[in-house]
C-alpha positions as a printed Julia matrix, in Angstrom:
248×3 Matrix{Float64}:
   0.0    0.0     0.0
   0.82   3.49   -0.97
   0.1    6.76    0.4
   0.26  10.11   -1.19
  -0.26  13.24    0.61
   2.36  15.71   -1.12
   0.95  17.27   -4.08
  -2.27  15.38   -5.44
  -3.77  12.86   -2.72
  -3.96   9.22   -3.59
  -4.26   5.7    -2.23
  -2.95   2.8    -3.85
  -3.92  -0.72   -2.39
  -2.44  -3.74   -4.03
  -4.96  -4.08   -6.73
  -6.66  -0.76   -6.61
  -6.48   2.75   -6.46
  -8.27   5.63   -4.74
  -7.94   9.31   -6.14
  -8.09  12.76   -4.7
 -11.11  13.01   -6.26
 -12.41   9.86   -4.95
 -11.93  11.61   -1.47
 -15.49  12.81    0.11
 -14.98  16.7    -0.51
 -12.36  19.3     0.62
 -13.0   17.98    4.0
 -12.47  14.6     3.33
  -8.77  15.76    2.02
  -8.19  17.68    5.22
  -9.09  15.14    7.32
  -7.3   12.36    5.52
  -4.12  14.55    5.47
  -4.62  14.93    9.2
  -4.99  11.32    9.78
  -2.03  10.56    7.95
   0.74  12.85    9.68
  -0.84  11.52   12.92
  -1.29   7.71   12.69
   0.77   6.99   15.04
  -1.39   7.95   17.72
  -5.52   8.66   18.9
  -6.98  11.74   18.02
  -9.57  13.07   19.71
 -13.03  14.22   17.79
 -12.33  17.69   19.35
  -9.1   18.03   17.72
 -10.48  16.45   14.57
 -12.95  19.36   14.29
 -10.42  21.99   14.57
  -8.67  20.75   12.15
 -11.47  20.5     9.81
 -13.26  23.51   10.78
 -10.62  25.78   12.83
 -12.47  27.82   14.84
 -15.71  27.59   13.17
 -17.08  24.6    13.38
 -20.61  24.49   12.47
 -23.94  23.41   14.45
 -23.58  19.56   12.64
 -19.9   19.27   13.0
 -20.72  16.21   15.05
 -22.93  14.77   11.99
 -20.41  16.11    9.14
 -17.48  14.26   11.01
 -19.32  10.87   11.17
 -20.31  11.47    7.6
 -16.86  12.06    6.72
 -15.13   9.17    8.54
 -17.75   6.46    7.13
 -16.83   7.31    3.68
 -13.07   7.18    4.53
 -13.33   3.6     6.27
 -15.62   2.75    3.08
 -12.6    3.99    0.9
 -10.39   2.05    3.09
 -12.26  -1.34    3.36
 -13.19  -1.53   -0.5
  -9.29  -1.08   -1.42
  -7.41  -2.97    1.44
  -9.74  -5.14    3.56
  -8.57  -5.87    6.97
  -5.38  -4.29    6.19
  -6.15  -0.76    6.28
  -8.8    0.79    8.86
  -9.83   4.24   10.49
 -10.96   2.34   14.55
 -12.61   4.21   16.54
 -12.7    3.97   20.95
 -13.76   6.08   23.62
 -14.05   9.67   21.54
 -10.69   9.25   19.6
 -10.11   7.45   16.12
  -6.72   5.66   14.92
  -5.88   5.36   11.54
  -4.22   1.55   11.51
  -2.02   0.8     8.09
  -0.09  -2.16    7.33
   3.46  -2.41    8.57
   5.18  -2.43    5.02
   3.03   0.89    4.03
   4.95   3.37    2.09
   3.73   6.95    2.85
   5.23   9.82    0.9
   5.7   12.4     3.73
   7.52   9.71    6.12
   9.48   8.93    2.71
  10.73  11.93    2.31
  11.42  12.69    5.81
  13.78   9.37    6.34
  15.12  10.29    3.34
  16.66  13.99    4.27
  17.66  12.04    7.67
  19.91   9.19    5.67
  21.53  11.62    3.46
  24.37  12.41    5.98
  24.72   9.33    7.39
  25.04   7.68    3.92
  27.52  10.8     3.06
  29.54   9.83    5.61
  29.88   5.98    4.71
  31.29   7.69    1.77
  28.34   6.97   -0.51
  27.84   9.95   -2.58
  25.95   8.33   -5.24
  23.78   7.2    -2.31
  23.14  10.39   -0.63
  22.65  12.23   -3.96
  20.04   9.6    -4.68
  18.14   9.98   -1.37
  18.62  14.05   -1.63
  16.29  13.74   -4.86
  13.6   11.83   -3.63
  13.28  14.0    -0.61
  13.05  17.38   -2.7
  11.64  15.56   -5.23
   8.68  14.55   -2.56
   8.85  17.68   -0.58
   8.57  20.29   -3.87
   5.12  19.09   -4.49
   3.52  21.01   -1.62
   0.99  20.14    0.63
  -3.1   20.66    0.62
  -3.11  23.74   -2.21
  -5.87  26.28   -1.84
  -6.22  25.34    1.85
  -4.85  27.09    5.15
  -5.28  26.5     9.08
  -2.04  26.15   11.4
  -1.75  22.83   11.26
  -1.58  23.12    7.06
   0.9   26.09    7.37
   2.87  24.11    9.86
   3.55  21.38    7.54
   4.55  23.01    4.51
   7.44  24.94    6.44
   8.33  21.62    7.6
   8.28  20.42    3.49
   9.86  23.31    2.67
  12.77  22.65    5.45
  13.37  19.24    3.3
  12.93  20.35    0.03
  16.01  23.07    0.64
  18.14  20.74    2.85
  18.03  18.26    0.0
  18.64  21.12   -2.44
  21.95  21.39   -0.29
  22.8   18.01   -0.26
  22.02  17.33   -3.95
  24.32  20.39   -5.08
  27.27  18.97   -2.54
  27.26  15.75   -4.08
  27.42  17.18   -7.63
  30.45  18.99   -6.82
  31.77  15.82   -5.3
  30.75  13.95   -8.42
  32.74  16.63  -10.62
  29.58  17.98  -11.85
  29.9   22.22  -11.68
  27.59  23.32  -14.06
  24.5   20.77  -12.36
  25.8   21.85   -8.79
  25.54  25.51   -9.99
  21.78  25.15  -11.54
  21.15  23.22   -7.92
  22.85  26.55   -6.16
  20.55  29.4    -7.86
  17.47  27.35   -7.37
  18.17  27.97   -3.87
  18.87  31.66   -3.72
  16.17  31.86   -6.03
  13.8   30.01   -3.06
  15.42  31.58   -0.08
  17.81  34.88   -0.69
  18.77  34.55    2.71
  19.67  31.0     3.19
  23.47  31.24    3.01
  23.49  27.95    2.15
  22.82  28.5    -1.32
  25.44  31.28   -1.67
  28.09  29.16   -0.61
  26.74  26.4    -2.58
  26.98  28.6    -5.82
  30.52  30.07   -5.21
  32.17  26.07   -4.36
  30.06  25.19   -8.14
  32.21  28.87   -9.86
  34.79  27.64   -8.23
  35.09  23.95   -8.87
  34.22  24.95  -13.15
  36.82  27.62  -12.85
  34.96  30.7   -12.78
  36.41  32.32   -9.54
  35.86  36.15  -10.69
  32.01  34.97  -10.59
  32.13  32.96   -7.05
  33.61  36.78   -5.95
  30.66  38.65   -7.56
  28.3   35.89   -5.85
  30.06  37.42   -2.44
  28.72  40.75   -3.24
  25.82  39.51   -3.97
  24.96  37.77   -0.27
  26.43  40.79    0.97
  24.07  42.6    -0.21
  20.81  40.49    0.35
  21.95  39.64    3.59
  22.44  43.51    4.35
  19.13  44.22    3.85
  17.9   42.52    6.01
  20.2   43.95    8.86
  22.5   41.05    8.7
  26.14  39.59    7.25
  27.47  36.74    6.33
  28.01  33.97    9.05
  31.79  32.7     9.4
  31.15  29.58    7.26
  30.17  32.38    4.67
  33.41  34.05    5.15
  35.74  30.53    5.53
  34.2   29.12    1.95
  35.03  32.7     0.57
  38.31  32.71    1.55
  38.91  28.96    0.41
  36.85  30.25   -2.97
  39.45  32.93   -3.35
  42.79  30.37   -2.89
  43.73  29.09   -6.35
């Protein structure tokens, strides 16, 4: 069984599949999504209105939320039998998958957590390869066209991964002897963040490594200045893969 909660929602069961559109309603994809980053544990009907309704839950929130979890166990039972099931006990509901489930999120998630390990086995190939399929995972957003904390929350956390693994993916080009991909990997970043250093330094080790050192000094400036206004400078990292930029 697959689950897909990045970008378009979808189920797939061994045989079957369930769409986003299969899903009861914009609710139905709220409440799914909810269930999903919190399987591991009972949520209460309280907190499953809030995150449904926020503050506003309506007179029938009670009837709406039965409504909604019937047609999600429905989903669930027609796709994956006994193997898949929203329980409910005491006020709270549990969403049980089986063991060998492969949800995109968690995916993603172990993924950006290997990469150094795997880096430091000296597996750059390795690393490079799980860098990819975090950004790759985390770049397709989360729930567009909705908002609530919980929503917000979770797409800074998506975003965290996607620009860690933009990191990671540009290091092991350079390792790899690959400049030019490590510099297209670089300005994606400043592009996303102008004040993530990360991406500076990134772009002047990619100049650098393809021989184009009067550009990794202009790309100085450059955080200098972004950095600047926003009241700040570069950190000493900054300054240390300048310096090293600068040695021929």
């Amino acid at each position: 069984m697959r689950v897909f909660i990045c970008g378009s929602l979808r189920i797939e069961f061994e045989r079957s599949s369930v769409s986003e559109a299969a899903l009861p309603g914009r609710l139905g994809r709220r409440l799914w999504a909810y269930l999903v980053l919190n399987r591991r544990r009972p949520i209460g009907r309280g907190e499953l209105a809030e995150a449904l309704w926020q503050d506003a839950s309506p007179d029938a929130a009670d009837a709406s939320l039965n409504a909604l979890v019937s047609r999600l166990r429905a989903l669930l039972l027609r796709g994956a039998a006994d193997h898949a099931a929203l329980r409910a006990s005491t006020g709270t509901y549990v969403l049980v998958l089986p063991d060998d489930v492969v949800v995109d999120r968690e995916r993603a998630w172990a993924a950006i957590n290997h990469v150094r390990a795997i880096r430091r086995q000296g597996d750059i190939r390795g690393a490079w390869a799980e860098a990819v399929i975090a950004n790759e995972i985390a770049a397709r957003g989360f729930l567009p066209g909705e908002d609530g904390e919980w929503i917000e929350a979770e797409r800074r956390t998506l975003r965290d991964i996607e620009l860690q693994a933009l990191e990671a993916i540009g290091d092991a080009e350079i390792d790899q002897a690959r400049p030019e991909e490590a510099e297209r990997v670089a300005r994606r970043l400043i592009a996303t963040d102008a004040l993530r250093e990360s991406g500076y330094r990134l772009l002047m080790r990619a100049l650098a490594a393809g021989g184009n050192r009067a550009q990794a000094i202009r790309v100085m400036a450059e955080c200098r200045a972004a950095l600047a206004a926003a009241s700040a400078s570069p950190s000493a990292e900054t300054e240390r893969v300048f310096r090293q930029v600068l040695t021929p």
